[in-house]
N, CA, C and O of each residue as an XYZ file, in Angstrom:
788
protein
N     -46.805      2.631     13.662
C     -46.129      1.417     14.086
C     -45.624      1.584     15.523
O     -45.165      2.663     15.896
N     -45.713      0.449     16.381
C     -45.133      0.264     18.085
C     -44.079      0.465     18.095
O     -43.380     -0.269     17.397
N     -43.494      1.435     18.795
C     -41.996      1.196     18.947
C     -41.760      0.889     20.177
O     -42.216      1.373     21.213
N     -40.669     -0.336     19.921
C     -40.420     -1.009     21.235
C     -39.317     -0.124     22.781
O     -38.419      0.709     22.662
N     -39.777     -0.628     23.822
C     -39.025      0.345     24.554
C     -39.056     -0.616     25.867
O     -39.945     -1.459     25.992
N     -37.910     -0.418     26.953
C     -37.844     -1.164     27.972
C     -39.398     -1.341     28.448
O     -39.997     -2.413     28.535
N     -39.898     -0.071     28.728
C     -41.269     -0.028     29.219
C     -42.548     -0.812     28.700
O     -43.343     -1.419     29.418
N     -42.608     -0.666     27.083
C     -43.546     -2.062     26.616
C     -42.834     -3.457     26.379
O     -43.323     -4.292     25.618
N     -41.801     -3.640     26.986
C     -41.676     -4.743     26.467
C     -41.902     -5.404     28.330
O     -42.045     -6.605     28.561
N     -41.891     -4.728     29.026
C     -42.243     -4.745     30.442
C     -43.715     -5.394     30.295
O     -43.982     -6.587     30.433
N     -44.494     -4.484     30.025
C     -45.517     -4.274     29.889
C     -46.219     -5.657     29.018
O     -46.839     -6.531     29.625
N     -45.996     -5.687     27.432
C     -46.142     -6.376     27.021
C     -46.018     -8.203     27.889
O     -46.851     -9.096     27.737
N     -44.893     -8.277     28.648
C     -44.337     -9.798     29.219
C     -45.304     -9.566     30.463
O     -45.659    -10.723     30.690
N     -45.883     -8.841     31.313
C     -46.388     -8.838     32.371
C     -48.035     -8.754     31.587
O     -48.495     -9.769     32.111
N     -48.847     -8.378     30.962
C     -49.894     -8.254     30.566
C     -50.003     -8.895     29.151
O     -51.159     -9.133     28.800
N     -48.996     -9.224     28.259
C     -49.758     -9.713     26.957
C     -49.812     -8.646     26.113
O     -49.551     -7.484     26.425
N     -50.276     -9.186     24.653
C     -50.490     -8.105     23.831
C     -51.348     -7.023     23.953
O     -52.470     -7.472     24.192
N     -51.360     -5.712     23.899
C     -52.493     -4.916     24.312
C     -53.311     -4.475     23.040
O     -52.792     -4.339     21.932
N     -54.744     -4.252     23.334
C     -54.995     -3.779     21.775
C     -54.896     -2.372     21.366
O     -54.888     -1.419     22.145
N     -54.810     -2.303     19.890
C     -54.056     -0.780     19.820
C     -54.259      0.379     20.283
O     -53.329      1.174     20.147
N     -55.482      0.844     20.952
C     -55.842      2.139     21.964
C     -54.526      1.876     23.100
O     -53.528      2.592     23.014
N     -54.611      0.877     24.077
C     -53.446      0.879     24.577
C     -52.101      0.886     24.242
O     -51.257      1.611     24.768
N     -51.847     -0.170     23.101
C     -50.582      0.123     22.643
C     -49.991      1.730     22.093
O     -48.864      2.148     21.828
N     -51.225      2.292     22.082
C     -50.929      3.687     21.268
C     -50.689      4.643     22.947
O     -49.843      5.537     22.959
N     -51.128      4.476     23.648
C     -50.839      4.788     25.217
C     -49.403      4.519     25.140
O     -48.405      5.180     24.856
N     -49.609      3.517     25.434
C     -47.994      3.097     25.790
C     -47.189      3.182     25.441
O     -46.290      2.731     26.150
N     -46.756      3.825     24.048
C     -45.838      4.500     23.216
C     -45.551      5.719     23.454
O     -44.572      6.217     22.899
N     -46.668      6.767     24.693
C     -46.462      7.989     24.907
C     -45.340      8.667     25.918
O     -44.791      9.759     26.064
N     -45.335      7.298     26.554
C     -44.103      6.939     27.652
C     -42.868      7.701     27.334
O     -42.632      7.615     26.129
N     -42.053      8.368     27.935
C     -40.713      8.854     27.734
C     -40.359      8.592     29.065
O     -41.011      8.395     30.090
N     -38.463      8.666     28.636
C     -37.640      7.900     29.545
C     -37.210      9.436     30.304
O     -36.996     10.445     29.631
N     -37.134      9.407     31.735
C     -36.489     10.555     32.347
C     -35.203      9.994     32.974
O     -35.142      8.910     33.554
N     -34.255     10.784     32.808
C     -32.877     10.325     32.840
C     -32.841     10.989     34.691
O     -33.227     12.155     34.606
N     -32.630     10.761     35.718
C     -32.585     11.505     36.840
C     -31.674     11.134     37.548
O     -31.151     10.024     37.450
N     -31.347     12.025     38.379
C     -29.999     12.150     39.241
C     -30.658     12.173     41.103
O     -31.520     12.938     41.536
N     -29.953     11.142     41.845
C     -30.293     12.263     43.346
C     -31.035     12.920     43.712
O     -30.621     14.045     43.434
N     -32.403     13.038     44.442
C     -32.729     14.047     44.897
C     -33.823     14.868     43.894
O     -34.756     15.586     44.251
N     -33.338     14.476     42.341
C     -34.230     15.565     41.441
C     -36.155     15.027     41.741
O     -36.477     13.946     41.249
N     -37.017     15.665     42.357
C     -37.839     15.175     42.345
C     -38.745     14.758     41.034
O     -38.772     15.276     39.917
N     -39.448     13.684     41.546
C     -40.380     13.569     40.070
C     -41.841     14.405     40.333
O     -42.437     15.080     39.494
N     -42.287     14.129     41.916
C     -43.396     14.902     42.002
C     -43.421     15.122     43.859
O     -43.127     14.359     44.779
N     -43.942     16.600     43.811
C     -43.604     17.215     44.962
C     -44.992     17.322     45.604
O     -45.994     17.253     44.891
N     -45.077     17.484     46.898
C     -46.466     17.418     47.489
C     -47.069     18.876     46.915
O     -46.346     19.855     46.731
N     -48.168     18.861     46.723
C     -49.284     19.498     46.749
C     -49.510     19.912     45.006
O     -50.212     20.778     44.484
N     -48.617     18.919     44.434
C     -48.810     18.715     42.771
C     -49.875     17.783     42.378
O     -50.514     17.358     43.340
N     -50.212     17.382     41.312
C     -50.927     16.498     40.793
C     -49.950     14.856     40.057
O     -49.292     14.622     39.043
N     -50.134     14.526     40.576
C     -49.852     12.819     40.011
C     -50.624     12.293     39.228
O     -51.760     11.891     39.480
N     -49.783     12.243     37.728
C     -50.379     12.240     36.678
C     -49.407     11.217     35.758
O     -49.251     11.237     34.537
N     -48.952     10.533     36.513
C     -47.966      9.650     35.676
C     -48.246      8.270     35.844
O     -48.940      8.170     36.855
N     -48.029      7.111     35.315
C     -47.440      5.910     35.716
C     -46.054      6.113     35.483
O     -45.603      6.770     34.546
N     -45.235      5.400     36.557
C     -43.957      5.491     36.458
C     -43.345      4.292     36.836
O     -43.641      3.743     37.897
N     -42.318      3.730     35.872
C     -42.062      2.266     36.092
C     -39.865      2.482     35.738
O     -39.262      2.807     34.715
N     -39.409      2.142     37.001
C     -37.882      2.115     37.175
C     -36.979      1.207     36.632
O     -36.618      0.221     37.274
N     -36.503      1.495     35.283
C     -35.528      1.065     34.823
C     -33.962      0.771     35.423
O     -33.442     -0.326     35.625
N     -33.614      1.594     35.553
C     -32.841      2.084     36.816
C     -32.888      2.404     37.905
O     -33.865      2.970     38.395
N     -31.646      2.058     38.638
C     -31.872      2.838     40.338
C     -33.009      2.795     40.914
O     -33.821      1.940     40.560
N     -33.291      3.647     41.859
C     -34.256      3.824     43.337
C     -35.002      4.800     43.109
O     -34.566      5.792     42.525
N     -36.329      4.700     43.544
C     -36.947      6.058     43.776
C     -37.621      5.786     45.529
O     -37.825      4.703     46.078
N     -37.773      6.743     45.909
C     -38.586      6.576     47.400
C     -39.617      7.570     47.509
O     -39.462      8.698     47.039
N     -40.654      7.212     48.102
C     -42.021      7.791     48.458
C     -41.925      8.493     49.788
O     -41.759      7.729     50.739
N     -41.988      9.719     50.051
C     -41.836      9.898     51.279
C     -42.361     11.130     52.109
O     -42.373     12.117     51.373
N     -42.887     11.482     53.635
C     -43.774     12.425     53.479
C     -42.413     13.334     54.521
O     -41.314     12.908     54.876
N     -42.984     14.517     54.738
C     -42.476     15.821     55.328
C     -43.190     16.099     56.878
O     -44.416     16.046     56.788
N     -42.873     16.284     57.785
C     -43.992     16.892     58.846
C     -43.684     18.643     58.540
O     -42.857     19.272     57.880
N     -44.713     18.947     59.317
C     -44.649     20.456     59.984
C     -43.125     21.041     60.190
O     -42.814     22.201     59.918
N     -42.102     19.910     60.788
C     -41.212     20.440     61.147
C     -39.690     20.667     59.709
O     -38.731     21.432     59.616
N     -40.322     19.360     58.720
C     -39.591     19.109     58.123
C     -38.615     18.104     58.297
O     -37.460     18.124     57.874
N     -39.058     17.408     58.818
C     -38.488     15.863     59.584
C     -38.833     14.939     58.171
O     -39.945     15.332     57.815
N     -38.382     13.938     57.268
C     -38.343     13.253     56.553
C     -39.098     11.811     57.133
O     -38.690     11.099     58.051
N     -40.517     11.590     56.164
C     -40.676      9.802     56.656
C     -40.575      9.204     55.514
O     -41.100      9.643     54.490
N     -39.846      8.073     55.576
C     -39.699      7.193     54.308
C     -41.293      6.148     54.016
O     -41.220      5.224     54.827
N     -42.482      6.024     53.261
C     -43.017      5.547     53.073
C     -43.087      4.257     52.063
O     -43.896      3.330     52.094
N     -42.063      4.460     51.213
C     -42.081      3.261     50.520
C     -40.910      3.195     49.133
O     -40.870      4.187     48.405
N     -40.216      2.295     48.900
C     -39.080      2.054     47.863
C     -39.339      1.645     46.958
O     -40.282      0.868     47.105
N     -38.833      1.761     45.433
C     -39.098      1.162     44.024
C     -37.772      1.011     43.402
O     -36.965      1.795     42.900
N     -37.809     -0.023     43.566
C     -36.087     -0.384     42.631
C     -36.675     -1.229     40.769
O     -37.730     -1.478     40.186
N     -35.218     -1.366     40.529
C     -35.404     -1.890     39.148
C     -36.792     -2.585     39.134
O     -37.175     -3.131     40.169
N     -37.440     -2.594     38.201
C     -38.886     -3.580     37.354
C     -40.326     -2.894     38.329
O     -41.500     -3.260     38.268
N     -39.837     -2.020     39.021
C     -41.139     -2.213     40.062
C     -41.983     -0.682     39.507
O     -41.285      0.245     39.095
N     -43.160     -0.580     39.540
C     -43.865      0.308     38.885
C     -45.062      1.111     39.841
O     -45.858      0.449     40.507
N     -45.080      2.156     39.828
C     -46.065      3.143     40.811
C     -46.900      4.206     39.908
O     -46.510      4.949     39.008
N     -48.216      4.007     40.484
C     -48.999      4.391     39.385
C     -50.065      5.124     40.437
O     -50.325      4.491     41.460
N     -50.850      6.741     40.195
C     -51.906      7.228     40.804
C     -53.357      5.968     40.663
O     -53.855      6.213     39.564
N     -53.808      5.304     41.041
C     -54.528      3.986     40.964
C     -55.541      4.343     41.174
O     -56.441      3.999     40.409
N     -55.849      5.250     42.389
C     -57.267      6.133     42.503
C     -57.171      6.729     41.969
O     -56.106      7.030     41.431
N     -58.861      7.563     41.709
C     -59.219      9.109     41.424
C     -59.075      9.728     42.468
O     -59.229     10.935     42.283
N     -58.750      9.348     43.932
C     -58.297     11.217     44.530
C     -57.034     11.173     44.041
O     -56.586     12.246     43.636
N     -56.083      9.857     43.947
C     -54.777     10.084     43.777
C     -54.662     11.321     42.843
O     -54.238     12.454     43.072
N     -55.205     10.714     41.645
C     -55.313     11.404     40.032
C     -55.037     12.994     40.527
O     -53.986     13.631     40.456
N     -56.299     13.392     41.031
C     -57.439     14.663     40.861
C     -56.747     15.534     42.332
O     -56.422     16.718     42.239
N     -56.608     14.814     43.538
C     -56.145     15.661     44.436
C     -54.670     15.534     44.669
O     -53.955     14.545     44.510
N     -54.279     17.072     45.191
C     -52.902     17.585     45.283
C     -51.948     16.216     46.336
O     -52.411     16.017     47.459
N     -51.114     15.657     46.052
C     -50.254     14.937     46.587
C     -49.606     15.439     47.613
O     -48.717     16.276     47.453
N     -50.029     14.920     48.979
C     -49.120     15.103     50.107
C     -47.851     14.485     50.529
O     -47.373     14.701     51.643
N     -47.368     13.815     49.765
C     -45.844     13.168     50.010
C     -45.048     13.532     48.269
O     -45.433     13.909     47.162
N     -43.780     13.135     48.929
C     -42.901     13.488     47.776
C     -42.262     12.228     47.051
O     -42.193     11.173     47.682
N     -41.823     12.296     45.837
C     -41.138     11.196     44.885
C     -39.848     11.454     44.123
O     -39.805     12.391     43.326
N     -38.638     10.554     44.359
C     -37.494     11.345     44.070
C     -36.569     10.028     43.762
O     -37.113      8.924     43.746
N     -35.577     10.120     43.590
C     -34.604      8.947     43.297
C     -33.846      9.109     44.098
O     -33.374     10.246     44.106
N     -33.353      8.201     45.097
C     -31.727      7.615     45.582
C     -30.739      7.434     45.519
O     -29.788      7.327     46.293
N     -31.069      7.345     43.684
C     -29.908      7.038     43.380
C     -29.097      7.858     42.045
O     -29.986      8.242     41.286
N     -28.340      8.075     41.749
C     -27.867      8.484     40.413
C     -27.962      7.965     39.217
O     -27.707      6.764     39.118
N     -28.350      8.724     38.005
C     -28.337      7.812     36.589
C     -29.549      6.701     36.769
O     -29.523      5.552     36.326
N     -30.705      7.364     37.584
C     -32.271      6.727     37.725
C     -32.641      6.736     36.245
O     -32.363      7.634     35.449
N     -33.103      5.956     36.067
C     -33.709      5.958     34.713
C     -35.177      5.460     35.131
O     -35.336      4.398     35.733
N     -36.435      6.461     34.702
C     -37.641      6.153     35.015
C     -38.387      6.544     33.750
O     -38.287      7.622     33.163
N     -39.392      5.183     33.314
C     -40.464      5.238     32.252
C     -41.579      6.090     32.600
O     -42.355      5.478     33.333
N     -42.053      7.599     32.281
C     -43.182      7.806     32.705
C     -44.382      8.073     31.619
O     -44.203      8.726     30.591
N     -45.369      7.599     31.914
C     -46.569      7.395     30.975
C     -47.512      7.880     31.515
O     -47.942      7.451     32.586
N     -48.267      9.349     30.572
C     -48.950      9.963     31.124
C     -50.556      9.528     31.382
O     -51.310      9.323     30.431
N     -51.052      9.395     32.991
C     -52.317      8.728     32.958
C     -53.553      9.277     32.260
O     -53.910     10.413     32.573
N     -54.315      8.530     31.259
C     -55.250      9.409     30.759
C     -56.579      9.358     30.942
O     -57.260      8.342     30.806
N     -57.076     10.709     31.329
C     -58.652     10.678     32.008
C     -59.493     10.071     31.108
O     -59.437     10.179     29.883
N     -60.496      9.247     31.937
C     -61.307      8.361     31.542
C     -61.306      7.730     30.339
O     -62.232      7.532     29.552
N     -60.142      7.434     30.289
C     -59.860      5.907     29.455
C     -60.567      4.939     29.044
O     -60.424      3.820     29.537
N     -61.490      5.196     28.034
C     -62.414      4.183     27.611
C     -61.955      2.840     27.221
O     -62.636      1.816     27.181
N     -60.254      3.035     26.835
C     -60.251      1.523     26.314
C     -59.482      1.137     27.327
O     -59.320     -0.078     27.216
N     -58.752      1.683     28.547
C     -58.159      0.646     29.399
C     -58.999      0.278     29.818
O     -59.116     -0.940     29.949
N     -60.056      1.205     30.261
C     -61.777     -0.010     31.271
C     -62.005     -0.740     30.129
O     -62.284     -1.884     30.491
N     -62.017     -0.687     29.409
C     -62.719     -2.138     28.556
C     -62.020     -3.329     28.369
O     -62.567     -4.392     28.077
N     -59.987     -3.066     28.642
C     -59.315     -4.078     28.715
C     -59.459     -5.112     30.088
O     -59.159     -4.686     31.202
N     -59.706     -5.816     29.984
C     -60.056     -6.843     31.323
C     -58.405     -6.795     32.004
O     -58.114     -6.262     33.075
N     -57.702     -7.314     31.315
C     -56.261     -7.406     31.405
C     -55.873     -6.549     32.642
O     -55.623     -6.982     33.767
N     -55.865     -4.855     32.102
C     -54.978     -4.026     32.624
C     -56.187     -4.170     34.262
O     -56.058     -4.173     35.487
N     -57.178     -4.259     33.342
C     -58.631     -4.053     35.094
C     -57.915     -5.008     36.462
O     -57.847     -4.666     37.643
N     -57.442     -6.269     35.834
C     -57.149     -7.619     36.966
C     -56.092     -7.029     37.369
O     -55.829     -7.089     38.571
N     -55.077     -6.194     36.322
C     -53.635     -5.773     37.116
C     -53.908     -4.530     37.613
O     -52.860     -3.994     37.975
N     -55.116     -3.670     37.829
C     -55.308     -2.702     38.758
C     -56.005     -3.517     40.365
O     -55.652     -3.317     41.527
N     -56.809     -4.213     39.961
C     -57.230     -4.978     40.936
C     -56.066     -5.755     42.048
O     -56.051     -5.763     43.279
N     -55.128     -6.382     41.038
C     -53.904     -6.941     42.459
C     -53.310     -6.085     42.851
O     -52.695     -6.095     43.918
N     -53.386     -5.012     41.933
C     -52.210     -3.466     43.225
C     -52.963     -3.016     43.829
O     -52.433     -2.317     44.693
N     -54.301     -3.010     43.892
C     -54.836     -2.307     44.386
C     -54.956     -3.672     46.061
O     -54.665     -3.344     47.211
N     -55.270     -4.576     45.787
C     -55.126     -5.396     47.303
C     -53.342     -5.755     47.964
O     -52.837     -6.038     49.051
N     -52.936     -5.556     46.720
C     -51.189     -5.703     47.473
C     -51.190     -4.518     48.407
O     -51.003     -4.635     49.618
N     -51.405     -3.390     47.801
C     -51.445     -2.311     48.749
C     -52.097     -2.133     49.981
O     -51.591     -1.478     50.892
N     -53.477     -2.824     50.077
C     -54.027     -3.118     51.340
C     -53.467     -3.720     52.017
O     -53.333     -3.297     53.165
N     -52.924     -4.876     51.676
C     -51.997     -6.078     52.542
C     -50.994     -4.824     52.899
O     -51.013     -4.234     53.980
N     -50.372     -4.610     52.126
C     -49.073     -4.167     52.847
C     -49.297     -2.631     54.054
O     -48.508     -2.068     54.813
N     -50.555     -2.429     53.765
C     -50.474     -1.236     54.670
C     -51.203     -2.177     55.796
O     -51.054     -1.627     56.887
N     -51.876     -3.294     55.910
C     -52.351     -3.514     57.142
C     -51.283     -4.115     57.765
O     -51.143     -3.941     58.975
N     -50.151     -5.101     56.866
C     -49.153     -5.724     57.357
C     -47.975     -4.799     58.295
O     -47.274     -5.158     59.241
N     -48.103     -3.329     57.520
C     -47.051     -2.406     57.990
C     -47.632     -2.007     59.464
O     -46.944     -1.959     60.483
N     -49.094     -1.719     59.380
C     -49.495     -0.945     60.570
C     -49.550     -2.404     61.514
O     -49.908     -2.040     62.634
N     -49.376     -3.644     61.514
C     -49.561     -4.542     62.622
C     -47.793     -4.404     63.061
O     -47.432     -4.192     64.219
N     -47.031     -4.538     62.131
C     -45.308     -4.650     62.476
C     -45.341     -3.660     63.469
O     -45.177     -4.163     64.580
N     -45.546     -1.995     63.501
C     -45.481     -0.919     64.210
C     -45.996     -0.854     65.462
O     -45.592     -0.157     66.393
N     -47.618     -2.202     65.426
C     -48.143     -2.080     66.670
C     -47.513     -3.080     67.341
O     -47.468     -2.924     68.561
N     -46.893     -4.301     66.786
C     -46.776     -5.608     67.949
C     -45.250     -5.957     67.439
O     -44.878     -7.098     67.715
N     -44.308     -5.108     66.722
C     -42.825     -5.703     66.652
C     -41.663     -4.636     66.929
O     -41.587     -3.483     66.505
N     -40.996     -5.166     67.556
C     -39.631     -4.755     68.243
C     -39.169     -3.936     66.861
O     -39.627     -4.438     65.834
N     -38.422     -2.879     66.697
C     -37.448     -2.249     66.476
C     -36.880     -3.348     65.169
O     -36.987     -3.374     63.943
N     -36.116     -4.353     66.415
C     -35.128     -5.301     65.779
C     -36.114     -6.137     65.237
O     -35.376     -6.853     64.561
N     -37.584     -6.700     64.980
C     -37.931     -7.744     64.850
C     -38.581     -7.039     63.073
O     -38.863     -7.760     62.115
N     -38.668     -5.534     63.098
C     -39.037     -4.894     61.852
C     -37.648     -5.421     60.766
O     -37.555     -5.814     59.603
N     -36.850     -5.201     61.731
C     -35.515     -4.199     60.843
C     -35.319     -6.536     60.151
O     -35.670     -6.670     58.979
N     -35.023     -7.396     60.594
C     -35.365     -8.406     60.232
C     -36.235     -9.105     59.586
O     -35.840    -10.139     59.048
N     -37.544     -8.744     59.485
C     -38.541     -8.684     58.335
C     -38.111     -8.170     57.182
O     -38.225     -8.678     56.067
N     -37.383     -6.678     57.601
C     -37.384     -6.420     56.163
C     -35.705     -7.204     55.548
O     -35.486     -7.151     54.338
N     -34.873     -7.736     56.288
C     -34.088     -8.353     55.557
C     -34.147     -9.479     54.908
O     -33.340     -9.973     54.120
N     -35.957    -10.156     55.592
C     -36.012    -11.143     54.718
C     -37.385    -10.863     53.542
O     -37.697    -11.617     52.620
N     -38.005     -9.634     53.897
C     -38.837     -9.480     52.762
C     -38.216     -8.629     51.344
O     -38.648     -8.890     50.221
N     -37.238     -7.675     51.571
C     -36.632     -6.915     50.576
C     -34.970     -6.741     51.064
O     -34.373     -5.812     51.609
N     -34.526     -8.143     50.578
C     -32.939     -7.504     50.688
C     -32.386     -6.826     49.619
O     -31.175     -6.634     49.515
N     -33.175     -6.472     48.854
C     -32.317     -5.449     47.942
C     -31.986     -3.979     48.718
O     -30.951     -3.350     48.939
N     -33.341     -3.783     48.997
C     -33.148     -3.007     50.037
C     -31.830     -2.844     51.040
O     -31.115     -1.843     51.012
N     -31.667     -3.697     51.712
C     -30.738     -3.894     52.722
C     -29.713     -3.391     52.269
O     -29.132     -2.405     52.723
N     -29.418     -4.022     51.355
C     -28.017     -3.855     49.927
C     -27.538     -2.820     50.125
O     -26.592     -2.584     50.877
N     -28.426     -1.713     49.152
C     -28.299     -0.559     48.002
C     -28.767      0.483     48.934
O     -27.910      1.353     48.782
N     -29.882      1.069     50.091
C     -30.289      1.741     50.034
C     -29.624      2.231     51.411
O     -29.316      1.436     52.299
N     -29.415      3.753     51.510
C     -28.913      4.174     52.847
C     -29.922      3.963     53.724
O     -31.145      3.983     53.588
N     -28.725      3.614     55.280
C     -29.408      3.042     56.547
C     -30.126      4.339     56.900
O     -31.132      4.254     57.605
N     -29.633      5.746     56.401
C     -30.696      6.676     57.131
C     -32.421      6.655     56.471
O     -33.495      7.007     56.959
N     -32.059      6.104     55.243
C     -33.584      6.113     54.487
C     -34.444      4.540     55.494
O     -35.588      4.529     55.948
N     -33.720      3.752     55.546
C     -34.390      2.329     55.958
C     -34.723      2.836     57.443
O     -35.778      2.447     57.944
N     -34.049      3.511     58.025
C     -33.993      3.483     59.339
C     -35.824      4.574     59.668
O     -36.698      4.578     60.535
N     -35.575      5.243     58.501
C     -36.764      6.009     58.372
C     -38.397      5.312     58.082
O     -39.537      5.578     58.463
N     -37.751      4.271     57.179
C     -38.947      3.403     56.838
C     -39.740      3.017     57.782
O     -40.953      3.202     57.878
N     -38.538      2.101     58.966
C     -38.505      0.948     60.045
C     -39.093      1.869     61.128
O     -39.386      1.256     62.154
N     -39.376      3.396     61.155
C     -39.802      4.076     62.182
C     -39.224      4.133     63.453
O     -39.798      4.131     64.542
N     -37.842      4.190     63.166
C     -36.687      4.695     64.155
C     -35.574      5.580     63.962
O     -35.394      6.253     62.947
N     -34.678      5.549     65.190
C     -33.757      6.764     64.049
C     -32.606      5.897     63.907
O     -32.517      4.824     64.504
N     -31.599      6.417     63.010
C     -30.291      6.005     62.757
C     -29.749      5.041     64.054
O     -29.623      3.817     64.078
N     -29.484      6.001     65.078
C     -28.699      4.836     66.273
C     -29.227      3.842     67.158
O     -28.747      3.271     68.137
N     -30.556      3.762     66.458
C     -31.369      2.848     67.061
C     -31.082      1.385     65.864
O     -30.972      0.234     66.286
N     -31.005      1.730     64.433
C     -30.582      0.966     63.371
C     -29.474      0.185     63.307
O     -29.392     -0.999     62.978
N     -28.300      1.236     63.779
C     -27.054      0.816     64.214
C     -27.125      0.106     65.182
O     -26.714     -1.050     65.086
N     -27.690      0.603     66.457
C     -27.733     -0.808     67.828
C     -28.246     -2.184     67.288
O     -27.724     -3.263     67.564
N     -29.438     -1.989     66.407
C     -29.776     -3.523     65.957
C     -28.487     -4.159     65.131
O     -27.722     -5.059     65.479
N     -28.506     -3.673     64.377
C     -27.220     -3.803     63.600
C     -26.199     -4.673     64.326
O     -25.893     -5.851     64.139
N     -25.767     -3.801     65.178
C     -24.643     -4.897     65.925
C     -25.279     -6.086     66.275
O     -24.944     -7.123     65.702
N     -26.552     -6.096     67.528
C     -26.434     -6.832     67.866
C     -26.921     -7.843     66.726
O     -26.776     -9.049     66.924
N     -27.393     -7.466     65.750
C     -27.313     -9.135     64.332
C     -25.701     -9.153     64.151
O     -25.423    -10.105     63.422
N     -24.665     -8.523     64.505
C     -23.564     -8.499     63.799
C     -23.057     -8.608     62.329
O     -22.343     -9.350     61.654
N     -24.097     -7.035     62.134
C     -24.121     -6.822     60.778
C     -22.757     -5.708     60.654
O     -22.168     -5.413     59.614
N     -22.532     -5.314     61.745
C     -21.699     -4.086     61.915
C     -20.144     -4.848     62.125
O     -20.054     -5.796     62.905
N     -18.877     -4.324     61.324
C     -17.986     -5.203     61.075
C     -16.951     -4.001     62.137
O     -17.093     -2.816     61.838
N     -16.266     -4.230     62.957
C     -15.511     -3.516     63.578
C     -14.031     -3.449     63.289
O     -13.306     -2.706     63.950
């Protein structure tokens, strides 16, 4: 029998009933309770999860040579990150995955190799298909902001594309996103007179 859990009932309202090969997937799911900092997966590991945020923040983010931090991308409540390719799957992960926040609560469901019955579900195929072009959009959208927008004209996009963001998440992580540093964040800042003196 299904037992119900934040994660299928997610699942279930975004996709519909699944038939039981999947539903029996999706029951394998366990909840990781996480704190700050605890990573979920570290570069040069394998990504082998779907992972969908009940709680709190997680952020995607890579390392240089020097150990300089880049913020690549945020997941707050309902939002879900999944290895989507086979290099994802199969090759070692060069960026890291971690929470922001305290008392993260994340669904993870282990991805399973060659899945005969998710390819046969049309369903889950159409909802690999729109992440898979959201993600194009957003990386061509990101790399045009970097080539043709101001500092301040990023840091304003993103207050009107993700103000949760804005909210909840520290200015040193956003400031990282936006591909500047902190007192460059703060100068915009004022001059929107976001900064209260």
């Amino acid at each position: 029998m299904s037992v119900s859990t934040p994660l299928t009932l997610f699942l279930t309202q975004l996709l519909g009933h699944p038939p039981l090969p999947i539903q029996a997937w999706w029951d394998s799911a366990r909840c990781l309770h996480l704190q700050r900092g605890q990573r979920l997966l570290q570069a040069g590991d394998r990504w082998q999860h779907l992972w969908w945020v009940e709680r709190g923040a997680l952020r995607l983010y890579y390392l240089d040579n020097g150990g300089a931090e880049s913020n690549k991308n945020f997941f707050l409540e309902g939002d879900m990150l999944w290895p989507i390719t086979p290099r994802l799957r199969d090759a070692p992960a060069m960026f890291h995955v971690e929470p922001i926040e305290d008392e993260t609560l994340v669904w993870a469901l282990p991805m399973l190799p060659a899945n005969a019955a998710v390819a046969a579900w049309p369903t889950w195929m159409r909802l690999e298909h729109s992440t898979l072009c959201a993600l194009l959009d957003g990386k061509m959208q990101r790399e045009q902001e970097f080539l043709q927008l101001s500092a301040r004209q990023r840091y304003e996009l993103l207050l009107r594309q993700h103000p949760a963001w804005a909210e909840r998440l520290p200015l040193r992580h956003l400031a990282s996103f936006l591909g500047m540093t902190d007192v460059t964040l703060s100068r915009v800042r004022a001059e929107l007179g976001l900064i209260k003196s």
